[in-house]
C-alpha positions, 0 to 999 in steps of 0.5 A, a space after each residue: 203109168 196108169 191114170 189113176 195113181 196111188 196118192 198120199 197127202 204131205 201130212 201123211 208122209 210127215 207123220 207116217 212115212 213108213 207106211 207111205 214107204 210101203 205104199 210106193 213100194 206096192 205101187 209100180 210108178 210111185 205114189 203121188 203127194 198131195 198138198 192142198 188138194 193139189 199134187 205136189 210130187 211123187 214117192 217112189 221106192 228107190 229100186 223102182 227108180 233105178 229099174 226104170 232109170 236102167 231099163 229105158 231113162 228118164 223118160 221111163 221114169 216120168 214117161 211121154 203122153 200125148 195131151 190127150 192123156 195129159 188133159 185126161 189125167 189132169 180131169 181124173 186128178 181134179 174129180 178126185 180132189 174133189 171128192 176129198 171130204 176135207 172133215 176127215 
């Protein structure tokens, strides 16, 4: 998973899921849905899933990361959140 993931608000997905749909399909771990500024979930096209249900599980899916990456991770998310200009 890179640390730096595809994201997408709630209100996006609602109102344009087709175009979301697209997103997850070019994005190879799924597309993160956020809500208030803050992840809620993820999107991911269907035969991702499956391919990395098939190749390894579930760890596959949602993957194992120290609590460096994990702390690391949460950091980027943050800084980008904020960065979210919320009159657009």
């Amino acid at each position: 998973m890179s640390l730096m993931p595809c994201y997408t608000t709630a209100t996006e997905l609602q109102r344009n899921y087709k175009k979301v749909v697209k997103k997850a399909k070019k994005a190879k771990d799924g597309v993160v849905v956020l809500s208030n500024n803050t992840p809620v979930g993820v999107y991911m096209d269907y035969q991702t899933y499956i391919s990395k249900m098939e190749k390894r599980g579930l760890d596959a899916v949602f993957g194992k990361w120290t609590n460096e990456e994990a702390e690391e991770f949460n950091k980027r998310v943050d800084e980008m959140c904020e960065k979210i200009d919320t009159e657009i």
